[in-house]
Backbone as a ProteinNet text record, in pm:
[ID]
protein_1_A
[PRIMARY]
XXXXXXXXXXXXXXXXXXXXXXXXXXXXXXXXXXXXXXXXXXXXXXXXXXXXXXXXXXXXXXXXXXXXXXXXXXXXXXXXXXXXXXXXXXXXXXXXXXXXXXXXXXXXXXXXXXXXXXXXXXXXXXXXXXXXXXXXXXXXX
[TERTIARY]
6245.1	6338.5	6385.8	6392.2	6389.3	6531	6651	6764	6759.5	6881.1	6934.1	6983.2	7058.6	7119.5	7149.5	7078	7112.3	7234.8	7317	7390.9	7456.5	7336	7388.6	7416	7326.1	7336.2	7468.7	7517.9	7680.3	7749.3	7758.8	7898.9	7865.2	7757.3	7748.6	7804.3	7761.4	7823.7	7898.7	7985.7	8145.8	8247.4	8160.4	8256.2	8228.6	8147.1	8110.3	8236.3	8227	8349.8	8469.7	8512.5	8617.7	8696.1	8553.9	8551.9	8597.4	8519.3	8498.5	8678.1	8667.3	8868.9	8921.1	8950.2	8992.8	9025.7	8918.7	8878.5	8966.5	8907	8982.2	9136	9209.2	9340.5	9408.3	9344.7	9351.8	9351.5	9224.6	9197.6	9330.7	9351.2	9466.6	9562.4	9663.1	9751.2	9741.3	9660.6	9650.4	9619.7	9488.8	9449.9	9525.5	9495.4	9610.2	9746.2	9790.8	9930.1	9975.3	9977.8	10034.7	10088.9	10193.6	10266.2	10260.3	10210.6	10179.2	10351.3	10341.1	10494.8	10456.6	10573.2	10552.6	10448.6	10438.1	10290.7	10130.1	10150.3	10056.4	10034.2	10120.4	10119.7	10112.7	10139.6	10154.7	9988.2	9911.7	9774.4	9705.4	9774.2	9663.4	9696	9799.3	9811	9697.2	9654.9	9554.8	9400.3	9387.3	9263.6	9204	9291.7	9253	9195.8	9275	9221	9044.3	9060.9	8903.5	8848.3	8813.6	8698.5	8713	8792.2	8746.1	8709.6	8777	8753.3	8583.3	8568	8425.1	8288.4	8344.9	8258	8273	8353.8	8323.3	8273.3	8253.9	8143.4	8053.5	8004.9	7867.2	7828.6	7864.8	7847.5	7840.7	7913	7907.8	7791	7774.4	7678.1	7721.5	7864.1	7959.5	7950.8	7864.4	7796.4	7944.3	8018.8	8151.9	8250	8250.8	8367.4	8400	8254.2	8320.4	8479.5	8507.6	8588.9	8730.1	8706.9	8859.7	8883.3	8753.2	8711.2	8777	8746.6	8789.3	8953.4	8997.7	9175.3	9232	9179.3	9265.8	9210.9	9128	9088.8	9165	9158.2	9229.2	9408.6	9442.3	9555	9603.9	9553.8	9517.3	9514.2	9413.5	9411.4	9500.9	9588.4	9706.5	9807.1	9849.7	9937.1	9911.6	9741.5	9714.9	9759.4	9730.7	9679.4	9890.8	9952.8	10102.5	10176.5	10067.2	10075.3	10014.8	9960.1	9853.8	9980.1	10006.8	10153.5	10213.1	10309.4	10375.8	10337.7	10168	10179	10128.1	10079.7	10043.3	10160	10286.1	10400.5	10428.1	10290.3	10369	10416.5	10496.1	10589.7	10696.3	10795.6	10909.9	10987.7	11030.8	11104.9	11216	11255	11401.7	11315.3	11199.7	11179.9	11082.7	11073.2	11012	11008.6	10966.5	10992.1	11002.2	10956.3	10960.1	11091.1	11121.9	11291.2	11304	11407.9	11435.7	11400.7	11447.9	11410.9	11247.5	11199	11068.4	10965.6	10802.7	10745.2	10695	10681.9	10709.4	10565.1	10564.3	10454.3	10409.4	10457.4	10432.7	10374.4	10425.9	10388	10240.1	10256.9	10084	9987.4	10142.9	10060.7	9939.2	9988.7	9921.4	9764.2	9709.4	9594.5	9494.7	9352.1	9271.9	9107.7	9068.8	8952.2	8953.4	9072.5	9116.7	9112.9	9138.5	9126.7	9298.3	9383.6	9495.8	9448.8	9516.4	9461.7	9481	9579.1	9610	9477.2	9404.7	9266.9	9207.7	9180.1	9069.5	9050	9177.7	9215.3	9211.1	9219.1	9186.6	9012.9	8978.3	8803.6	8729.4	8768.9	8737.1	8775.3	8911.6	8946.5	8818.9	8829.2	8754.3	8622.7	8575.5	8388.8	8393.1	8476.3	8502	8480.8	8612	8629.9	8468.9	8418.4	8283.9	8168.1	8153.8	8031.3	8067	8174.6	8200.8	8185.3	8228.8	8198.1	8004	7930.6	7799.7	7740.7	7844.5	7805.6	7787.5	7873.7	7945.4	7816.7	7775.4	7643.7	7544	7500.3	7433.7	7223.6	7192.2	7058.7	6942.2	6909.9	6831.1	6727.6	6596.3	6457.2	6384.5
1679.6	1593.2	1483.7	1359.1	1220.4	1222.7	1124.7	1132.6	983	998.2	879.7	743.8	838.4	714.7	787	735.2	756.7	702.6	766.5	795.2	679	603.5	466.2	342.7	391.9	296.6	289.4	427.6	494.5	424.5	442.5	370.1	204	169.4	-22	3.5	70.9	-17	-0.4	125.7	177.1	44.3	-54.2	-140.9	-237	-259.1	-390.2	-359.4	-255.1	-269.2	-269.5	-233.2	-263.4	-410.5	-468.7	-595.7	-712.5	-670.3	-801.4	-712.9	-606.3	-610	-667.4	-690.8	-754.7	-868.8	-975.3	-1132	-1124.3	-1016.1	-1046.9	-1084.8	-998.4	-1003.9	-1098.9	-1167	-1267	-1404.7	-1423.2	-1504.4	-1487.3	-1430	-1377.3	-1458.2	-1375.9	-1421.3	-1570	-1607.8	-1751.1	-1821.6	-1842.4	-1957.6	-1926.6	-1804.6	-1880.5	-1815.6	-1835.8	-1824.3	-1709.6	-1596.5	-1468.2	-1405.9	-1402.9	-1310.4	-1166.6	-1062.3	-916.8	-851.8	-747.9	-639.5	-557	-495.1	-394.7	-294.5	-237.9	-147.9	-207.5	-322.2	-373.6	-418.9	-447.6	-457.2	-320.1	-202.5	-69.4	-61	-106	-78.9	-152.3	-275.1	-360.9	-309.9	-186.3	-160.8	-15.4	6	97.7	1.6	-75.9	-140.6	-187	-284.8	-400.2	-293.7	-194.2	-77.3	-27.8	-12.9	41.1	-45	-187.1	-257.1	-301.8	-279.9	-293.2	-146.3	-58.5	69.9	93.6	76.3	109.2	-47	-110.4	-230.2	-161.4	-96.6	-94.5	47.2	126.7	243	239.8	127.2	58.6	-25.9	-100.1	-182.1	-37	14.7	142.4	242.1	257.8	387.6	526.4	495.3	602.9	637.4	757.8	808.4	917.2	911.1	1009.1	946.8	796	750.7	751.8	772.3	838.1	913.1	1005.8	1075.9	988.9	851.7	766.7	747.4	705.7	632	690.5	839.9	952.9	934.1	1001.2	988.6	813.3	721.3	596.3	608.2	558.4	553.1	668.4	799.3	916.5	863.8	820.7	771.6	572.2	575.5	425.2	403.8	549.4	527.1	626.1	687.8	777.8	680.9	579.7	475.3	369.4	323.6	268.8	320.7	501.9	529.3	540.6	569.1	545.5	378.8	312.4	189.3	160.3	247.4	157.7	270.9	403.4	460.2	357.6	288.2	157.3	118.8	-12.1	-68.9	-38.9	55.8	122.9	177.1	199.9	247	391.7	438.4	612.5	677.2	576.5	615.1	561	619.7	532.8	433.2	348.8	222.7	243	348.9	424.2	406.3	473.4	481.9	374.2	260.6	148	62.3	75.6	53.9	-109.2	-180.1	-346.5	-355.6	-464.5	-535.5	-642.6	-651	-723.4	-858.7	-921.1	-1051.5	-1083.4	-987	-985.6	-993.2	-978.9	-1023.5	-856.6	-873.9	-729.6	-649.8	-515.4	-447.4	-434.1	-465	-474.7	-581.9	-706.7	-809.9	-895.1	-975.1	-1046.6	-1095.2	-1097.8	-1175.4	-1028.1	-936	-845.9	-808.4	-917.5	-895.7	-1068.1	-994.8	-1096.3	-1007.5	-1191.8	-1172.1	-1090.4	-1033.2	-982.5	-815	-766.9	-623.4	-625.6	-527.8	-502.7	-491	-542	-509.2	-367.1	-324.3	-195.5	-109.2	-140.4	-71.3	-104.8	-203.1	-253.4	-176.9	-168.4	-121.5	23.5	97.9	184.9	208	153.1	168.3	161.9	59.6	5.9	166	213.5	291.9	448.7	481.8	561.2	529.8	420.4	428.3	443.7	356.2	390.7	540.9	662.7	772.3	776.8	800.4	868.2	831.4	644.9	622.9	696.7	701.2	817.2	911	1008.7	1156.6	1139.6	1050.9	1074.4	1048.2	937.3	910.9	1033.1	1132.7	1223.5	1364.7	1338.6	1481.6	1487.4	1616.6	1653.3	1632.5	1575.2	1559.3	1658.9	1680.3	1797.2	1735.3	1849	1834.5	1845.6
-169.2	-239.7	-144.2	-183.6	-97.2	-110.1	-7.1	-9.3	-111.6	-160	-243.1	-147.3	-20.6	28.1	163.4	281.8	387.7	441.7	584.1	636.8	634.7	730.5	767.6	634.2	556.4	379.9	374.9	340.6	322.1	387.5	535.2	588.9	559.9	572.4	541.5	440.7	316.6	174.3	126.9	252.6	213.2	268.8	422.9	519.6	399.3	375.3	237.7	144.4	61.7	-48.6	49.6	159.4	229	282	351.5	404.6	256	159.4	30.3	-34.7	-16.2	-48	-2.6	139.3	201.1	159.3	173.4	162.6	38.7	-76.5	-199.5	-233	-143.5	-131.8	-65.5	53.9	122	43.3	-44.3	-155.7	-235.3	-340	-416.9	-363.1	-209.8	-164	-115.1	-41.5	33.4	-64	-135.8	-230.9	-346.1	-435.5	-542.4	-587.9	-399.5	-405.5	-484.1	-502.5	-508.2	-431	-469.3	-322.2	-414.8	-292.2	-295.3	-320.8	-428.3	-391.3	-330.5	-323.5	-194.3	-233	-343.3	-305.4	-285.9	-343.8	-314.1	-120.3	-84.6	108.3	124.1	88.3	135.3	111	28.4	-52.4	116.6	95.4	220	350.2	385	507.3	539.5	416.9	425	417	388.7	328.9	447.9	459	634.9	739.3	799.8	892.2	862	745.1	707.4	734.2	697.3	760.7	920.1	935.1	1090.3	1140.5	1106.8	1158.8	1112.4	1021.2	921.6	1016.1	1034.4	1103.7	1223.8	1353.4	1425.1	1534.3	1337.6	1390.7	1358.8	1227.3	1291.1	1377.3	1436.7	1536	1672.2	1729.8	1816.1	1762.6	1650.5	1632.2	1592.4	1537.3	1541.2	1403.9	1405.5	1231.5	1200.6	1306.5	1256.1	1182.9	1226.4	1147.7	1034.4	937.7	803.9	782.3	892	897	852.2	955.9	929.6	815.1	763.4	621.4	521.2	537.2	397.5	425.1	510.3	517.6	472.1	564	505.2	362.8	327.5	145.1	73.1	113.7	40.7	35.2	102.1	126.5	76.8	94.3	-13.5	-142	-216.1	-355.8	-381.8	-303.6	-362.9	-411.4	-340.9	-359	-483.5	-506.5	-558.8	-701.4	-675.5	-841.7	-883.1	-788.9	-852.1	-877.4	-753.1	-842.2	-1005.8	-1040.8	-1164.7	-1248.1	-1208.4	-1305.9	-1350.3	-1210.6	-1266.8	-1397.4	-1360.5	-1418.7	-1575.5	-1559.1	-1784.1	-1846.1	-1730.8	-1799.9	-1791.3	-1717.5	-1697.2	-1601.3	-1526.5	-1420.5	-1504.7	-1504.9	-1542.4	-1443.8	-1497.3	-1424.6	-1305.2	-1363.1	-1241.8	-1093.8	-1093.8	-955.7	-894.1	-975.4	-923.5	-819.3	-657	-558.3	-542.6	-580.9	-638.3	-633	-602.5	-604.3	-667.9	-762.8	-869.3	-816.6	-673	-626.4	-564.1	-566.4	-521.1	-612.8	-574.4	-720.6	-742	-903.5	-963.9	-943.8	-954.8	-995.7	-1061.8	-1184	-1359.2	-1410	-1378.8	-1449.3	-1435.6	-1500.3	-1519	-1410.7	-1282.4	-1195.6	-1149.2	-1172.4	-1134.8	-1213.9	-1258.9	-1345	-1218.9	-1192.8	-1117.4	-1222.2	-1268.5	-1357.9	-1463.7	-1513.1	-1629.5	-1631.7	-1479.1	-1457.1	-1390.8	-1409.9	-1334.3	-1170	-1070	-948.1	-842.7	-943.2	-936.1	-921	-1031.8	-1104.8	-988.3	-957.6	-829.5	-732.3	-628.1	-574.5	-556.3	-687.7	-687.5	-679.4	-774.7	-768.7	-629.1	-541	-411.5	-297.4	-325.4	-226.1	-256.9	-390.7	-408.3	-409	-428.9	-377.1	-201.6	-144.8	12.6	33.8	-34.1	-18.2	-58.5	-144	-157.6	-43.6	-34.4	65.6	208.2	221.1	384.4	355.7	271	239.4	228	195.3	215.9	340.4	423.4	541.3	638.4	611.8	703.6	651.4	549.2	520	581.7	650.2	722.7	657.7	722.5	655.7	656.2	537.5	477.8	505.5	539.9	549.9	483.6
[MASK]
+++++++++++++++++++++++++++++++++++++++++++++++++++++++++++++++++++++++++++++++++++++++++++++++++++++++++++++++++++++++++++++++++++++++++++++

């Protein structure tokens, strides 16, 4: 039985969805002017780490770093997925970490190409979590 996706496939196309998050959010915030709420900066303080961390255990040769990969992403889309509570409405409002003067977690700005970015965010952290969990499997003969 042939593998689907070797080691090294895994961590590249886990730093790829990491790296193009990145840019994405960067884009968002810088070009069209969105300022991030706070879970969303709590989202990018997990995100940014992975592509460099994930770029620079390929660049080294470091087939372990999967390991970082799984904890920041596992921890990334925990936040994400109580961000996306927020925004469908099944968190209730009481405990909404957003500040009335700041920009909200709820509202429209929070939609890029017609997906909540909540959702994104989430999708991105969990393909990460998975391409490291394959990075990190031991190869069968």
């Amino acid at each position: 039985m042939s593998r689907v996706m070797s080691k090294e496939t895994a961590l590249t196309a886990a730093w790829i969805v990491a790296l193009g998050s990145s840019l994405a959010v960067l884009y968002i915030g810088e070009v069209l002017g969105q300022a991030p709420c706070n879970l969303c900066w709590f989202q990018r303080a997990f995100m940014f780490p992975l592509a460099v961390v994930l770029g620079l255990g390929i660049w080294w040769e470091d087939h372990r770093v999967g390991r970082y990969g799984v904890v920041l992403a596992i921890s990334g889309a925990a936040i994400a997925l109580w961000h996306l509570g927020f925004y469908t409405g099944l968190l209730p409002e009481r405990i909404q970490p957003c500040t009335a003067t700041g920009p909200s977690c709820t509202d429209d700005n929070q939609v890029f190409l017609g997906v909540p970015i909540p959702l994104l965010s989430l999708v991105a952290f969990g393909l990460i979590t998975i391409l490291s969990i394959f990075s990190l499997k031991e190869q069968r003969t």
